[in-house]
C-alpha positions as CSV (number, residue, x, y, z in Angstrom):
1,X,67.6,13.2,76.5
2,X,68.1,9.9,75.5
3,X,72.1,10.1,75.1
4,X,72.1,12.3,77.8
5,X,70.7,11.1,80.9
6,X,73.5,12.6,83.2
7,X,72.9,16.1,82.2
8,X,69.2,16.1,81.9
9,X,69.1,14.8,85.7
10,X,71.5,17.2,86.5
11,X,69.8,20.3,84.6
12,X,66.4,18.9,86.2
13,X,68.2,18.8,89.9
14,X,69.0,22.5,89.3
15,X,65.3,23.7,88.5
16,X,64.3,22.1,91.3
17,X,66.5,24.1,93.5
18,X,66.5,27.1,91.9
19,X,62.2,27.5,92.1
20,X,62.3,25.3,95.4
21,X,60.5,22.9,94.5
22,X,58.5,21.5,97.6
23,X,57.8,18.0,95.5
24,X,58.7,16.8,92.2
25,X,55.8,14.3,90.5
26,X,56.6,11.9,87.9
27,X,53.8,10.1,85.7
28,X,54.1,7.2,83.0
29,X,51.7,3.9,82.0
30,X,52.9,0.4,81.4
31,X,51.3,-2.4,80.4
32,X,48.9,-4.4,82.1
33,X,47.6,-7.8,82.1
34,X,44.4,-6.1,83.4
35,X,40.8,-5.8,81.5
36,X,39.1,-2.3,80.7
37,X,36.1,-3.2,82.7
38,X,38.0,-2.5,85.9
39,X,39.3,0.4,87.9
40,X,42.6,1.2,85.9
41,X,45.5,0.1,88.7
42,X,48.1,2.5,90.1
43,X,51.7,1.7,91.4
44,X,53.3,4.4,93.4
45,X,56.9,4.9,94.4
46,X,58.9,7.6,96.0
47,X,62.6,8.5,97.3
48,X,61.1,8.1,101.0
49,X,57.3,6.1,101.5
50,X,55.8,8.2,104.0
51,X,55.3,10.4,100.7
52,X,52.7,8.1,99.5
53,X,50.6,6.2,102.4
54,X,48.2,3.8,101.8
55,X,50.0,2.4,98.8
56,X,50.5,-1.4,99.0
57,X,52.9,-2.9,96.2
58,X,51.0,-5.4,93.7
59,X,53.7,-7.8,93.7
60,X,57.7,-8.0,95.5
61,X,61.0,-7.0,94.0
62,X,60.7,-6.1,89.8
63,X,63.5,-5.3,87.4
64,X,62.6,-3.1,84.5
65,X,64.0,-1.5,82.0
66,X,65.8,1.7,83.4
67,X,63.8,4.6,82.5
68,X,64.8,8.8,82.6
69,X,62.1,9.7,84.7
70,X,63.3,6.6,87.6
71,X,66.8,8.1,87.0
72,X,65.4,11.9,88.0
73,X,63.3,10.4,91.2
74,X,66.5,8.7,92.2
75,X,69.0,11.5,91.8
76,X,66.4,13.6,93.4
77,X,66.1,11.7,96.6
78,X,69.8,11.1,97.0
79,X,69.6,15.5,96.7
80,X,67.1,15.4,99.6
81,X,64.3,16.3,97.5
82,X,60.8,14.8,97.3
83,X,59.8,13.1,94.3
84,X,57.0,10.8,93.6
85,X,55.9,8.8,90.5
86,X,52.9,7.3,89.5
87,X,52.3,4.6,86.8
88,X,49.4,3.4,85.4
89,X,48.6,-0.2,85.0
90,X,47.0,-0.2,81.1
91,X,45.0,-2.8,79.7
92,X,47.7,-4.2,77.8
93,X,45.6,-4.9,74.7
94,X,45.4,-0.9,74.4
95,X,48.4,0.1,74.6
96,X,48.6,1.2,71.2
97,X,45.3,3.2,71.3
98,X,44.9,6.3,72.8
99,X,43.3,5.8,76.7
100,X,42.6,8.8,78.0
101,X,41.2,6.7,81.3
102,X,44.5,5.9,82.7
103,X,45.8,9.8,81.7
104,X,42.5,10.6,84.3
105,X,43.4,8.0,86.6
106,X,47.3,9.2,86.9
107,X,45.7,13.3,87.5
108,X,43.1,12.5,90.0
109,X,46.2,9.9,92.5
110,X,48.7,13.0,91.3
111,X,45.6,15.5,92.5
112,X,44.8,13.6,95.6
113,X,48.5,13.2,97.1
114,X,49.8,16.5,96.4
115,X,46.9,18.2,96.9
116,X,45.3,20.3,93.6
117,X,42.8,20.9,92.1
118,X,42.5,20.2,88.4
119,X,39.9,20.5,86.0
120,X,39.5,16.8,84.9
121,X,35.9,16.6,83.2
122,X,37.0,17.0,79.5
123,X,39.1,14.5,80.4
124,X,36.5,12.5,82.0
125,X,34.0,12.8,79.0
126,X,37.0,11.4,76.8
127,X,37.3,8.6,79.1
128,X,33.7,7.8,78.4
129,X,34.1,7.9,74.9
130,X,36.9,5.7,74.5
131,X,35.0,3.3,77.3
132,X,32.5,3.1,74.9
133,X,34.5,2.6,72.2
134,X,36.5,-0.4,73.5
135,X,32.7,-2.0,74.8
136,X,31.8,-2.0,71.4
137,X,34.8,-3.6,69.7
138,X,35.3,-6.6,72.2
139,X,31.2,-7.4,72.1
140,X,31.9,-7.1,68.3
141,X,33.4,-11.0,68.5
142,X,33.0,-14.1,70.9
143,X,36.6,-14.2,70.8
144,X,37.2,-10.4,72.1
145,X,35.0,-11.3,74.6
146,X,36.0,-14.2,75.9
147,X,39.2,-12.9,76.3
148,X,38.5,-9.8,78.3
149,X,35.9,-12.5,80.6
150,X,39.8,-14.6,81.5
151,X,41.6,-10.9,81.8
152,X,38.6,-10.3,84.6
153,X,38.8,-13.9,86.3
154,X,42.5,-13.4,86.8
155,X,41.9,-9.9,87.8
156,X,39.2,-10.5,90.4
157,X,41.4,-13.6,91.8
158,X,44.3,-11.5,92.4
159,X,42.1,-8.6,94.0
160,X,40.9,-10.9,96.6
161,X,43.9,-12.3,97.4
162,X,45.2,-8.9,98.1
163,X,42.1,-8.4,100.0
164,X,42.2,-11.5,102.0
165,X,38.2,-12.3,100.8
166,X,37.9,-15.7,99.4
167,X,37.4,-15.6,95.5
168,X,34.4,-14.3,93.6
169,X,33.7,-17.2,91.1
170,X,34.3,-20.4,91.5
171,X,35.0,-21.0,87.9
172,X,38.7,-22.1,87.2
173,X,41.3,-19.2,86.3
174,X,42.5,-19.3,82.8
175,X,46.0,-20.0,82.1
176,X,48.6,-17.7,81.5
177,X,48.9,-19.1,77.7
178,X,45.5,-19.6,77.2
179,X,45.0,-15.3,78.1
180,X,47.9,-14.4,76.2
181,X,46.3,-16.4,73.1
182,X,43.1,-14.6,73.1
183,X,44.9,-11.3,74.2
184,X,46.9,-11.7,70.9
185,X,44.0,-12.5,68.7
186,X,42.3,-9.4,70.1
187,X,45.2,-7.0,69.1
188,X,45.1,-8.7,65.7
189,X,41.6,-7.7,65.3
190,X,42.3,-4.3,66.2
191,X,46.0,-3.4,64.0
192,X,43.7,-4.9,60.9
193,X,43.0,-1.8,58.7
194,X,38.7,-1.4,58.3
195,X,37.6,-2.4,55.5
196,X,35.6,0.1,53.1
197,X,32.0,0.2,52.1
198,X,32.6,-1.8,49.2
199,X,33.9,-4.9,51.4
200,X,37.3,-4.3,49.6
């Protein structure tokens, strides 16, 4: 599909007549300047936003990258078809590791607004795994864990304000640079290949 965008909207637009498709869901991740230890963020969208009440956006206008699935949601709506999408909000430090907690996050909104039921607890084991996996590496070095401390700061400070409740530390937020540094030395940490028993 990527040289062919027109016809796989198209070919996707038929299906949806042809079966009658009451509501067509779309799910994706992106990246996230969000830390692990928090509930893994959702933003919705939809050709018409009664679809999906009590969804607030997390900031205004964006531009992104045009995308197939955006393209399939638009042509859909302009059809006079429901469609949906969901995208996960991924610690951006994993983004290159398997994170089987936003995949549970995206089935359990996709679940709740269109109304299934899915069998999520392999899912949710794996979620723990990995959890537990991720705990392990960042407590591994001051470093990883100082970084993941500024990730929360920011996190919590935008949470309130969002919330309208005053702060929940009065320690200063770190910068944007000063995050990004020890974000950076993080992912370093983890692309580095393990070494053997041998120390080589």
């Amino acid at each position: 599909p990527d040289h062919g965008w027109a016809a796989v909207t198209a070919a996707v637009l038929q299906l949806v007549q042809r079966f009658g498709v009451r509501m067509a869901v779309g799910m994706h991740a992106i990246p996230w300047p969000a830390p692990h230890t928090r509930p893994v963020g959702m933003t919705a969208h939809a050709t018409d936003a009664e679809l999906i009440p009590g969804y607030h956006p997390w900031v205004g206008e964006l531009e992104v990258p045009g995308h197939l699935s955006a393209l399939v949601e638009l042509r859909l709506g302009e059809a006079g078809h429901p469609a949906i999408g969901f995208a996960a909000h991924v610690p951006h430090y994993l983004v290159a590791t398997e994170y089987p907690r936003a995949a549970l996050a995206l089935l359990e909104h996709v679940a709740r607004t269109a109304g299934l039921a899915l069998p999520l607890e392999a899912l949710a084991a794996a979620a723990d795994h990995v959890d537990g996996e991720v705990a392990q590496q960042v407590s591994a070095a001051t470093e990883n864990t100082e970084a993941v401390q500024a990730l929360e700061a920011q996190y919590d400070a935008v949470m309130s304000s969002r919330s309208g409740s005053p702060p929940m530390s009065a320690e200063p937020i770190p910068s944007a640079d000063e995050i990004a540094a020890q974000v950076e030395s993080f992912l370093a940490e983890l692309a580095a290949p393990p070494e053997d028993e041998t120390g080589g």
